[in-house]
C-alpha positions in Angstrom: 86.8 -24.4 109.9 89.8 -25.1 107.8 91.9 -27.7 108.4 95.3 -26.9 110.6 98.6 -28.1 109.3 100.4 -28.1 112.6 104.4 -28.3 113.0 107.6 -27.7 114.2 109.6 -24.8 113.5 113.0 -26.2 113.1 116.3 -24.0 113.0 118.2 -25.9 111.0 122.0 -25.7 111.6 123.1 -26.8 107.7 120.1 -25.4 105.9 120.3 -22.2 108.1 116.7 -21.6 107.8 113.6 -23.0 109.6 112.1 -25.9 108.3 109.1 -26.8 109.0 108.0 -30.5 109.6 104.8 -31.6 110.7 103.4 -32.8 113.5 102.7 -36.2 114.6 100.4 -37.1 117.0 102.0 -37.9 120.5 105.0 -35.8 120.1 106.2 -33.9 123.2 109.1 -31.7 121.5 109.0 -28.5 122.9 110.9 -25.2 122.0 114.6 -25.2 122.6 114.8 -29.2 122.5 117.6 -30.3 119.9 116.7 -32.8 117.6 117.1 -34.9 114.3 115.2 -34.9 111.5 115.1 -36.1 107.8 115.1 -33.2 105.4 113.4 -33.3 102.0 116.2 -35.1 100.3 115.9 -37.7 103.1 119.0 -36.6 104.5 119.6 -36.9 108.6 120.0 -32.8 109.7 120.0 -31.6 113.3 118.4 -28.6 114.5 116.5 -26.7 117.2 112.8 -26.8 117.9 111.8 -22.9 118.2 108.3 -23.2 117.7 106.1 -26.4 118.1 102.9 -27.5 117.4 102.6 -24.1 115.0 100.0 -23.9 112.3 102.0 -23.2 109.3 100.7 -22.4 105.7 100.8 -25.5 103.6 103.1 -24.3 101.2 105.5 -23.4 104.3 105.1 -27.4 105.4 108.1 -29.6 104.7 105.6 -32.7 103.9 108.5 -35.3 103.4 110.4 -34.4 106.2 110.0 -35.8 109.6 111.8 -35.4 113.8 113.3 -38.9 114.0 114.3 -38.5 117.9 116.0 -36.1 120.3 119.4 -35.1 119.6 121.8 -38.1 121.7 125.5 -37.4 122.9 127.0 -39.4 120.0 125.0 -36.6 117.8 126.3 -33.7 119.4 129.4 -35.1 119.5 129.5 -35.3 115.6 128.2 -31.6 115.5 131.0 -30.6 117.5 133.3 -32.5 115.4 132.0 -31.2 112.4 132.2 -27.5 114.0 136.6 -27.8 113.7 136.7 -28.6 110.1 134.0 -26.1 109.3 136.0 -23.0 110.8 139.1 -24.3 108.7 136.8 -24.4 105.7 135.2 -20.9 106.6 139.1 -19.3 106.7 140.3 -21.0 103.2 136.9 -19.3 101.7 137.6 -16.3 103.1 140.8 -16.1 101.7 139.7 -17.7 98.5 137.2 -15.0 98.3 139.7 -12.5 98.4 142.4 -13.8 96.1 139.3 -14.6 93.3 138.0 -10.6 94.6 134.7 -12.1 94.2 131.5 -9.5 95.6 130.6 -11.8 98.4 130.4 -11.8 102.6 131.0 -15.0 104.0 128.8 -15.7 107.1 129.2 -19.1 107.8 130.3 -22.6 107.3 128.5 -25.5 107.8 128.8 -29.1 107.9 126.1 -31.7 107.4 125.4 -34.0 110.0 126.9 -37.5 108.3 130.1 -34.9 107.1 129.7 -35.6 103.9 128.5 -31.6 102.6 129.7 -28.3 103.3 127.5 -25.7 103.2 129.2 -22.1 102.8 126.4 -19.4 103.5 126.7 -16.0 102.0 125.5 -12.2 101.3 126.0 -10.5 98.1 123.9 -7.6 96.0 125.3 -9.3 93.0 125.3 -12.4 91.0 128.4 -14.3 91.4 130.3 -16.6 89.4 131.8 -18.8 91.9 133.1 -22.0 90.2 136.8 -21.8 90.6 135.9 -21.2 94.0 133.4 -24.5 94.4 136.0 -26.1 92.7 139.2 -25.5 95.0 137.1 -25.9 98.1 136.1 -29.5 96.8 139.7 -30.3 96.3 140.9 -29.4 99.2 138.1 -31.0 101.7 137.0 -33.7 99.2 133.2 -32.8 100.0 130.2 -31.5 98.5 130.4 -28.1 98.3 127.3 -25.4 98.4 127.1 -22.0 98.6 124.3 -20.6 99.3 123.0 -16.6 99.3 120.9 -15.4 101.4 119.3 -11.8 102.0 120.1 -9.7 105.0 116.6 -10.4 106.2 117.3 -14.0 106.2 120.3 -13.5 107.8 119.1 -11.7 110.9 116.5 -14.2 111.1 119.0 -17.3 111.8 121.3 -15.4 113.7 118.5 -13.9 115.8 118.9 -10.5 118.1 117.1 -7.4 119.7 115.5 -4.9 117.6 115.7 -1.2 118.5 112.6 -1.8 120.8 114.1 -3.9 123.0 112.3 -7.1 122.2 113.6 -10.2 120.1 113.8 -9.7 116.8 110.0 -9.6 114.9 111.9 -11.9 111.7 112.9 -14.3 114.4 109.6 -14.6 115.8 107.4 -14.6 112.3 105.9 -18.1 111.5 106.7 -19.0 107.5 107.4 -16.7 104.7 108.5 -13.4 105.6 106.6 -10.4 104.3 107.9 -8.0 102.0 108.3 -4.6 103.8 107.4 -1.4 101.2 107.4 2.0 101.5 103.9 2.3 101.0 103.0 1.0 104.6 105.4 3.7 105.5 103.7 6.4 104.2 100.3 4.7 104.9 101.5 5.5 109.1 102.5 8.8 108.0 106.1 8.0 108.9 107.7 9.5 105.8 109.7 12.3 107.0 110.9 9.7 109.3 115.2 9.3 108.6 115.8 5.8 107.0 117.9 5.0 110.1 114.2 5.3 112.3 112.7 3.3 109.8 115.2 0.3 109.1 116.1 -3.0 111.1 119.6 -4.4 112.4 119.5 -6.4 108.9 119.8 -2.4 107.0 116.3 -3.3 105.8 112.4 -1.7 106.7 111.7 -3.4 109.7 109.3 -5.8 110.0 106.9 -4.0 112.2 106.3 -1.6 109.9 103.8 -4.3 108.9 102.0 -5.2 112.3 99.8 -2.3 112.0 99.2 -1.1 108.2 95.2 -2.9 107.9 94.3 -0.4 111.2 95.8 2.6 109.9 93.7 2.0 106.3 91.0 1.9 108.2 91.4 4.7 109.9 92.9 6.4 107.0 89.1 6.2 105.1 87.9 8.4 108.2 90.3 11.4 107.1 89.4 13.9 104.4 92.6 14.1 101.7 95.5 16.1 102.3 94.6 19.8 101.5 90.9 19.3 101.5 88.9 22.6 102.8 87.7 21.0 106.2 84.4 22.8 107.7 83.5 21.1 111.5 80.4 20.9 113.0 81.1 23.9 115.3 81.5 26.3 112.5 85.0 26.6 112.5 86.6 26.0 109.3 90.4 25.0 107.7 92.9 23.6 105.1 93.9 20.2 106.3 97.9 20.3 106.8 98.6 17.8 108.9 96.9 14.7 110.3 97.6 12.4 113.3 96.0 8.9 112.0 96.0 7.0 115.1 94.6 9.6 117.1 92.0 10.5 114.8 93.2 14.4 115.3 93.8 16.9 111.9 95.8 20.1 111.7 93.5 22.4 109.9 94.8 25.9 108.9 92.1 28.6 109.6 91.9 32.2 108.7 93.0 33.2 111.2 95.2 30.3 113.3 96.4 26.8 113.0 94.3 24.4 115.5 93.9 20.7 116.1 90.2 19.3 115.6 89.4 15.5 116.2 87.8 13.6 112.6 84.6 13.0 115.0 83.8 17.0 114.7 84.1 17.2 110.6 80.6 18.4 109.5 81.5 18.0 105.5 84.8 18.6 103.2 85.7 20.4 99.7 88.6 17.9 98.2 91.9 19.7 97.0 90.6 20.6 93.6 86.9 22.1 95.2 84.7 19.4 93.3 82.1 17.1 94.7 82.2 18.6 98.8 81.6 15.1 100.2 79.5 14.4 104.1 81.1 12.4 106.6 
């Protein structure tokens, strides 16, 4: 049995991801606790715990980094602090932004936990040349200045929210790496005439769950004859396949004489599309 690499799913507020940091034996953090940690760099961050004791991929493990303790007042306390300065900082970008008519979207500002960086978090379908900007930011708040892009995915991810369904958000909830979303899992589930407004998430991208159920519908996909295949059933009907309900195992078969709905379970044999090799179920 392979070894687990348990952790801690930590929303970090200056790294606006999830980091996570393993596990140590005897820890009692539980989701929703605030806490500080040491990141890679060996810099103090604060965050919140929204998965723990998770078992994580290895390359999704933050080996270096470790919880040093529970969030106290006096660290909250700085947060808040740090929370003043950052929405000055996020107005002068925006404005910055604009005046420089740089292809960007500001989403947030944040401030490290010791004060020292700034951390100015952004969309953009572009590459963006954004030194003057670095450098009039630094000048004015005499900090380390990053900027840092991130995809709509991402985005939805850290801010977290309700998908159409009703239920929190399936990037919130996802444990390492998110999956890339194609349209071939799309048309795997036969959802292709679906409108791209059915098909995509509050981030404007596929949604995630398109994913949850692509291995069952390949499997079940084998059990169906190809699109157009001359379908003959074991009760001596006959038809062209048209249409096909993959979940429910059911075909629409175009007879002589009528369309009708068989179940896969009745096909007797098939004639592919182009009439060579008539294959047995």
């Amino acid at each position: 049995m392979p070894k687990k690499n348990l952790a801690h799913g930590i929303s970090s507020f200056f790294h606006y991801k999830t980091v996570y940091v393993p596990a140590l034996e005897g820890d009692d953090y539980v989701k929703g606790d605030t806490v500080v940690f040491s990141d890679d760099e060996d810099k103090n961050e604060i965050g919140e715990v929204i998965v723990a004791n998770a078992d994580v991929a290895k390359d999704d493990l933050s080996p270096t980094s470790e919880i040093l303790r529970k969030a106290t007042q006096n660290d909250i306390q700085k947060m808040n602090a740090n929370k003043e300065l950052a929405a000055e900082a996020y107005a002068l970008c925006k404005e910055l932004i604009a005046r420089y008519e740089l292809n960007m979207a500001l989403i947030d500002c944040v401030i490290s936990l010791d004060g020292i960086r700034m951390n100015f978090i952004f969309t953009s379908e572009d590459r963006v040349d954004f030194r003057d900007l670095v450098k009039e930011l630094a000048k004015k708040f005499q900090k380390q200045i990053h900027l840092q892009q991130i995809g709509p995915r991402d985005k939805a991810r850290f801010l977290r929210g309700y998908g159409k369904c009703g239920r929190k958000l399936c990037c919130e909830q996802t444990i390492g790496k998110l999956k890339s979303i194609t349209m071939d899992m799309v048309r795997v589930q036969g959802m292709s005439n679906k409108g791209s407004d059915k098909l995509s998430g509050v981030c404007g991208k596929l949604m995630c769950c398109l994913a949850h159920e692509v291995a069952d519908y390949d499997e079940l996909r084998k059990n169906i004859p190809p699109f157009l295949s001359l379908v003959y059933l074991k009760d001596g009907k006959s038809g062209v396949l048209r249409g096909m309900d993959i979940l429910n195992q059911k075909m629409r078969l175009d007879g002589e004489k009528e369309t009708f709905m068989a179940n896969v379970a009745d096909i007797k044999k098939f004639t592919p599309p182009k009439g060579e090799n008539p294959s047995l179920m």
